[in-house]
N, C-alpha and C positions, 0 to 999 in steps of 0.2 A: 858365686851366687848362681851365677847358668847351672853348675853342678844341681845344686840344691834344687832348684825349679822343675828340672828334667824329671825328678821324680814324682812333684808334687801329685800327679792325676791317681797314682798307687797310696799317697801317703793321704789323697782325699778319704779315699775308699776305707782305707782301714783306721782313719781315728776317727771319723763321723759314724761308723757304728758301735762305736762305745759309750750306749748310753744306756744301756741296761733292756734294753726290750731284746727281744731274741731274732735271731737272723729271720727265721720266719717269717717274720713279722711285719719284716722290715724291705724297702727295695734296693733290689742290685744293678748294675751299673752295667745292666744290659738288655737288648730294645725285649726282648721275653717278658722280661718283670717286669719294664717298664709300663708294657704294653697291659698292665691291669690295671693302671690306675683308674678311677673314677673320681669324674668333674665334682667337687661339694656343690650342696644344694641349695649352698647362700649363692654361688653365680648362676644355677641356673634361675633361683628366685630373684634376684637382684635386676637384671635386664639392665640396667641403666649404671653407666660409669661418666667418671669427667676425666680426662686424660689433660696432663699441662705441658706445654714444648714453653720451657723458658730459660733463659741462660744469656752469657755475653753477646750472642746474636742480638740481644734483645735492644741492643745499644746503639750500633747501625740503622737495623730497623729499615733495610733496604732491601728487595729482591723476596729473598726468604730464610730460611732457618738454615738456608746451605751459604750464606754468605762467608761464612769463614771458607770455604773451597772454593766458591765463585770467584773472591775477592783474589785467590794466588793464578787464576782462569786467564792468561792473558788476551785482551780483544773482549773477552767479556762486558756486559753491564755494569757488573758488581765492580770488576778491575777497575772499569772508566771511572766510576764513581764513586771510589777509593782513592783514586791518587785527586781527584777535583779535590773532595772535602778533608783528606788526614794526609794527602799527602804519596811520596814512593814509599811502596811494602819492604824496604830496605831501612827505612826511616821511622814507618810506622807499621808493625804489622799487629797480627791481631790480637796479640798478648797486649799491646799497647791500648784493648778497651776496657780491659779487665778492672783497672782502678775507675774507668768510668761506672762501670756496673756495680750499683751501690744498693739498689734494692730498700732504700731509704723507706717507703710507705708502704712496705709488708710486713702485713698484720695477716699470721694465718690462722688465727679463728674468725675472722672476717670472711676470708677466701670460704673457711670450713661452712661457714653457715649461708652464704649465695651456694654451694654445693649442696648441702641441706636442702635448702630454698627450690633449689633444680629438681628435685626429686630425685636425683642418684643417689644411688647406695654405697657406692666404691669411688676411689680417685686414685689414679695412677701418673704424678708427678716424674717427670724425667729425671732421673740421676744423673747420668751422664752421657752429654749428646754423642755425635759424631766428630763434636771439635775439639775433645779429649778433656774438659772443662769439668769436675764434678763439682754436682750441687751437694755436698755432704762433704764431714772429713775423714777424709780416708788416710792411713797410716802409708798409703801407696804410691802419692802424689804429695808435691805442695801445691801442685796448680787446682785448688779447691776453694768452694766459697766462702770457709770457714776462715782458712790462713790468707784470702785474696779477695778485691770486691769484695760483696756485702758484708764480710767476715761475721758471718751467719751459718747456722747448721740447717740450711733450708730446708730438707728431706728430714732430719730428725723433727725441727718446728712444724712440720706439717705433720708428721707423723701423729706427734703428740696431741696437735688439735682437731686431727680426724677422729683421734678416741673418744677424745669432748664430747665432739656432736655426731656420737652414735656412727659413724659411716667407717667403712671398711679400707683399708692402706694398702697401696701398692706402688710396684715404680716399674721403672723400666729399664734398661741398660740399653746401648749403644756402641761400647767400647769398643767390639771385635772390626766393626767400619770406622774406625780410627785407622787404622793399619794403612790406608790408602788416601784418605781424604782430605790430607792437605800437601800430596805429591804434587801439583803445581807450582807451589813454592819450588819445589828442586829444580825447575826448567828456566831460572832469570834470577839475578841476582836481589833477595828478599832475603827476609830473618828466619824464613822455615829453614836457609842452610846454614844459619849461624849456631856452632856448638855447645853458646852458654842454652840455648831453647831447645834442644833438640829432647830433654824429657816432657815438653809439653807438646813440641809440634808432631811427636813421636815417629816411626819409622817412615811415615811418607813414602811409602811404596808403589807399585803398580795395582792394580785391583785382582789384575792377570797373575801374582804373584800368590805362593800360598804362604800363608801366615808362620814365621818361624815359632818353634816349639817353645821360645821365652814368652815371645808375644801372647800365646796362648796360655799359659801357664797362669799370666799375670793376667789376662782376660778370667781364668777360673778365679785367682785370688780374691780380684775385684768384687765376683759375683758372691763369692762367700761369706768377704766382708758384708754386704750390706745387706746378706741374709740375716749373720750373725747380729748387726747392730741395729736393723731396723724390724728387721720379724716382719716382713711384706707378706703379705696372703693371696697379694698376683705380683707375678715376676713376669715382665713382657719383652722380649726380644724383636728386635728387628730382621729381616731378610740375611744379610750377610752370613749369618750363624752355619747355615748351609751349606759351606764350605766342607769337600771330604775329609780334608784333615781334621775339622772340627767335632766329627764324630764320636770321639772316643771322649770330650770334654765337656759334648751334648749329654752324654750318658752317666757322666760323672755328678755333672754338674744336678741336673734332672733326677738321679738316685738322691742326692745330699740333698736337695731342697723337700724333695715328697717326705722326706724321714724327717725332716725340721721337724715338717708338718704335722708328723703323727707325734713327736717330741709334745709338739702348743696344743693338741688337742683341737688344732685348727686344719679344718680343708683350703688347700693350698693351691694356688691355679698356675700353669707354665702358660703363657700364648707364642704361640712359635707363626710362621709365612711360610706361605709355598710345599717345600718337601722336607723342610727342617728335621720332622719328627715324624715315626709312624701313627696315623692316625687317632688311632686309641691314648696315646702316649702322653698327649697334653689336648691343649687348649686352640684348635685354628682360628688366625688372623686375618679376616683381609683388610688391605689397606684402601680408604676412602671406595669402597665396592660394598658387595653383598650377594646371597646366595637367590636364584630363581626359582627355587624351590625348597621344604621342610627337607632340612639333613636330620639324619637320624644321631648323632651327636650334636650336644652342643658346639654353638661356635661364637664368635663375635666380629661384629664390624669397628673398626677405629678411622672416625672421620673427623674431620675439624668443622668447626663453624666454619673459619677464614678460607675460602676458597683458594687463593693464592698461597699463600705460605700456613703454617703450624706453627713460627713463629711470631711476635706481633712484629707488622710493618707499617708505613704509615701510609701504605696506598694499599693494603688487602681490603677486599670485596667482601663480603658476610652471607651466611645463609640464611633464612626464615626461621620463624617458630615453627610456623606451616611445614615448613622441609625437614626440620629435624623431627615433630611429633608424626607424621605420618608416616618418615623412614623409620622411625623405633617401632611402627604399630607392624610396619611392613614386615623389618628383621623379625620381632618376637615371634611373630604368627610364623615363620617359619628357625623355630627353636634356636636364634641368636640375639647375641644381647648389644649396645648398642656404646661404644666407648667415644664420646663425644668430647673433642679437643679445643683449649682456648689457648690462647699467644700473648699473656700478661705482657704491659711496657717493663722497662728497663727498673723504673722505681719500687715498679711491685703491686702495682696499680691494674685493673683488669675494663678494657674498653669497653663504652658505653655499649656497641652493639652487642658484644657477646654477652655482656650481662643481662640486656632485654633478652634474647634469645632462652639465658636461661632459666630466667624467670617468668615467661611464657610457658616454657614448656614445663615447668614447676608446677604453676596453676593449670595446666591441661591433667596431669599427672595427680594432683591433689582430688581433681573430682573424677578420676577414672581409672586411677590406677589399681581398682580392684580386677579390671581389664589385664592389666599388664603383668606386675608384680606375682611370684606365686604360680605364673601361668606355664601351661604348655601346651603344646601343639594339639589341634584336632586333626583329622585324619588329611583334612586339605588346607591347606593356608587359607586359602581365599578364592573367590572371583569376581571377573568387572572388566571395563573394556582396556584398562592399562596397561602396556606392558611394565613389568618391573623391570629396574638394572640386575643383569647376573654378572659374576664376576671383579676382581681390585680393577683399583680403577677404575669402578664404573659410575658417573653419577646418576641420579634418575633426572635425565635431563626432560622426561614429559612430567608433567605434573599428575597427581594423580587427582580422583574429585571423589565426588561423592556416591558415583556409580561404583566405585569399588570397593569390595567388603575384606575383611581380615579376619578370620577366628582364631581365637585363642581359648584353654579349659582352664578350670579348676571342677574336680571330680565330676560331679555329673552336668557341672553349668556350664554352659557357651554361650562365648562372647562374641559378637559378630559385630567391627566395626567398622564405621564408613569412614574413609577418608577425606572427610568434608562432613559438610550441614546440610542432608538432602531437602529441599526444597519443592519435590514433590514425590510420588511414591518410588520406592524401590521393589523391586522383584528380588530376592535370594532363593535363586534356584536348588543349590543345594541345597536347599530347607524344600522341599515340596514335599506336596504326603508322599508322593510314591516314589522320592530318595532314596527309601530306606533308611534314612537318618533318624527317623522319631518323629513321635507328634505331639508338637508342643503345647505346651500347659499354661506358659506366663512369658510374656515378655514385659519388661522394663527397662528406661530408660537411667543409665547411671547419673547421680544430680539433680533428678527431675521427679518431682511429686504426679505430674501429668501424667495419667494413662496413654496408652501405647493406644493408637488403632493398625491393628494388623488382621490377616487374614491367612492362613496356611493353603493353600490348595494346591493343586497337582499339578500348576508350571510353577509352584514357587514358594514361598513365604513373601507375601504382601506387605512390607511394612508403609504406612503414611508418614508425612514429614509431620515436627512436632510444629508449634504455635510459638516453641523459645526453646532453647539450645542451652543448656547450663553450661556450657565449654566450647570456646574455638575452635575451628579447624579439622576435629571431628568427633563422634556420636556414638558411643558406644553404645549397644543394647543386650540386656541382659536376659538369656534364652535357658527356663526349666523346660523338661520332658514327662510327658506321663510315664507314671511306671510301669512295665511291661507285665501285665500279670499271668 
C-alpha cells in the first residue's frame, strides 16, 4: 500500500486532467499557474458565511473543541475532568464518546433555514476536526459519522439542504493536525497506545516532527474524496497545512480543486492562514482577527460567536448581535467577508444564544443589506474615533459607536455606515465639498421613508440623527453624487 501512496501526488496530476478541456485551460500544479487564479464573484458578493465546529467533542462539552488533546494533557483541566466524570483514559478514552454522539435532533433543513434567516449566503461545516472524527463517509476511515454515532451522512445532509434554501456549500478540513494531536496519549498509559485504535487515534507524533509521506498522501486522498462527493465551492484549511513538506500536496491539491471548479461551472474558493499560499493563489484567513485597513485582495475573517471554545461547551460566554453586525460592517468596508462560527450540542440541537445572535444579525441584514451584499470598497474604509483590531487573534475589545463611519460602493452609490444610532449630528469629513470626493445629490436613509436632514460643507458632510432608526445597532445611509459635466 505505502508502494502505491508514494506515487499518488504524480497520479493526482495526471488523471484529474482528463476531462476533455485542454491543458491551457486548465491549472497546473505549480505556484506560476496557481498564482492566476481569481476569487468568484459569489464570495466577493456574498460577505457573509456560517462556519460549524461540531463533532464528538460535542459530548464532553467541557474546556473547548480541543478536548480530545486536553483530556490525554496530563495536569490539565480537561485531564482532571475526565478521570472525575468517565473515569482513567486507559478505561475510557475518547473513542469511548462516539456511541454517546447520537445527533438524535438534527434536522438540517432546519439548521438550513436559521442560516437563511442570518442572512448568510454560504456555510462551511467541519468535515473533519483535529480529532481524526469525520463527519461524512469516507471509504478511508471507519471512524465516521455514518458507520459510528449519529450513523448519519452529516456533510452530505447538509449539503443537500443548503441547495434547498438557496445558500452556498462548503467545508473544511483539518486532517493534516491530526498527525500530532492526540501525542499526549503516548506519554502515560491511555488507549491512544493501544493497537486495536491506533487507525483512529492515528500517528500521535510530535508537532516538531514532519509528516511522513503516507500521512500526507492519505491527507490528499481525504481532501479529494470529499471534493469528488460533496462538490464544496469553499474548501477551508487550517494553519498546520504550512508545513515545508506540504508544499508539493498544497499545489497538487489547489491544481485539482480550481479544475473541479472549471469542470461545475462553479467559482471555487481555497482559504489558507498565515504563509500557506502565495498571495494571489487562494483565499487569506484570519482566525478570530481582522485586517486595519482595505486589502487590495479579497480576504475573510473566521470568528465564532462563543468566545471561549468553537465547539459547544456548557460554560462558553457569547458575543452580541451588536459585535458581530458592526464587525461584518467593519470587515466588508475594508474588502473581507465575514465567516461566523456556531458549536451545535451533542444532539444536534443549536443554543439559544447563538441563535438570537443570528437572527439579530438576519434582521439587521434584511433591512440593509443593500449596504453590504454586492459591495466593494471605496477608496477609504472609513473614519471615527475607534481604533479597529488589526491582525488573528485580535478582538475589537473597544466597542465601536456611532462616531464611526464605514463606506462601502455599488457603482456610483456610497454607503457610509454608523456603527450605532447616532443620536445627534455626525460630521463625515471625508465627505466635505472640498474632499474632492463629489458633491452630493441625495441622501437616504436605508428602511426609512423619513427624509435625511444633512448638509455638505467644507469640514464635512453634516448628517442630523433620524426621529426612529428602522434597524439596531447601526444606520446605514445611502449617498448619490452629481454628475460631473
Amino acid at each position: 500500500m505505502k508502494r502505491y501512496l508514494s506515487l499518488l501526488p504524480a497520479l493526482v496530476l495526471s488523471l484529474f486532467f482528463l476531462t476533455g478541456r485542454t491543458q491551457t485551460e486548465r491549472y497546473q500544479a505549480n505556484w506560476e499557474s496557481l498564482k492566476t487564479y481569481q476569487t468568484p464573484e459569489w464570495f466577493r458578493d456574498a460577505k457573509f458565511g456560517i462556519f460549524i465546529h461540531w463533532g464528538v467533542y460535542s459530548v464532553p462539552a467541557f474546556g473547548s473543541e480541543w478536548y480530545p488533546r486536553q483530556m490525554y494533557i496530563q495536569g490539565s483541566d480537561e485531564f482532571k475532568y475526565h478521570i472525575q466524570h468517565f473515569g482513567p483514559q486507559n478505561k475510557f478514552g475518547y473513542k469511548d464518546f462516539i456511541p454517546m454522539f447520537r445527533a438524535e435532533q438534527f434536522n438540517a433543513d432546519a439548521w438550513a433555514e436559521l442560516f437563511k434567516q442570518s442572512g448568510a449566503k454560504y456555510v462551511v461545516p467541519v468535515a473533519e476536526h483535529h480529532d481524526g472524527f469525520a463527519m461524512y463517509g469516507t471509504a478511508l476511515s471507519k471512524w465516521n459519522a455514518v458507520e459510528m454515532g449519529p450513523h448519519k451522512d452529516i456533510i452530505g445532509l447538509l449539503s443537500e439542504a443548503l441547495a434547498r434554501h438557496g445558500l452556498i456549500f462548503g467545508l473544511s478540513s483539518h486532517r493534516i493536525e491530526h498527525w500530532w494531536f492526540l501525542n499526549g496519549g503516548r506519554t502515560f498509559d491511555s488507549d491512544v497506545i493501544d493497537p486495536k485504535y491506533a487507525d483512529f487515534y492515528g500517528p500521535a507524533r510530535e508537532e516538531s516532527e514532519t509528516p511522513s509521506p503516507e500521512y500526507m498522501n492519505d491527507w490528499l486522498l481525504r481532501c479529494t474524496e470529499l471534493v469528488n462527493k460533496y462538490k464544496p465551492q469553499l474548501f477551508w484549511f487550517d494553519w498546520w497545512i504550512e508545513q515545508p513538506a506540504m508544499d508539493p500536496y498544497r499545489k497538487s491539491f489547489a491544481s485539482f480543486y480550481y479544475n473541479k471548479g472549471l469542470e461545475w461551472n462553479k467559482g471555487v474558493v481555497l482559504n489558507y492562514k498565515n504563509l500557506s499560499f502565495p498571495e494571489s493563489a487562494a483565499v487569506l484567513d484570519l482566525e478570530r482577527g481582522k485586517l486595519g485597513g482595505i486589502r487590495a485582495l479579497p480576504w475573510q475573517t473566521d470568528d465564532a460567536i462563543g468566545n471561549d471554545s468553537w465547539g459547544f461547551t456548557r460554560t462558553n460566554h457569547f458575543k452580541t448581535a451588536n459585535y458581530v453586525i458592526t464587525n461584518l460592517i467593519d470587515i466588508v468596508s475594508k474588502n473581507g467577508n465575514l465567516l461566523l462560527n456556531i458549536g451545535p450540542r451533542s444532539d444536534g440541537t443549536i443554543t439559544q444564544e447563538e441563535t438570537d445572535v443570528l437572527l439579530g444579525t438576519g434582521r439587521w441584514l434584511s433591512i440593509n443589506g443593500e449596504a453590504i451584499y454586492g459591495t466593494r470598497p471605496w477608496k477609504l474604509f472609513g473614519e471615527g474615533p475607534t481604533e479597529s483590531a488589526s491582525g488573528s487573534f485580535a478582538d475589537q475589545k473597544i466597542p465601536f459607536t456611532a462616531s464611526d463611519v464605514r463606506f462601502t460602493t455599488r457603482g456610483d452609490t456610497l454607503y457610509a455606515i454608523m456603527l450605532g444610532l447616532p443620536q445627534e449630528k455626525i460630521i463625515i469629513k471625508s465627505l466635505g465639498q472640498t474632499s474632492g470626493n463629489g458633491i452630493i445629490q441625495s441622501i437616504t436613509l436605508l428602511g426609512s421613508q423619513e427624509p435625511v436632514g444633512w448638509a455638505q460643507k467644507k469640514e464635512g458632510l453634516i448628517i442630523h440623527p433620524a426621529s426612529n432608526y428602522p434597524a439596531e445597532h447601526a444606520a446605514a445611509f445611502k449617498i448619490t453624487f452629481k454628475k460631473k459635466s
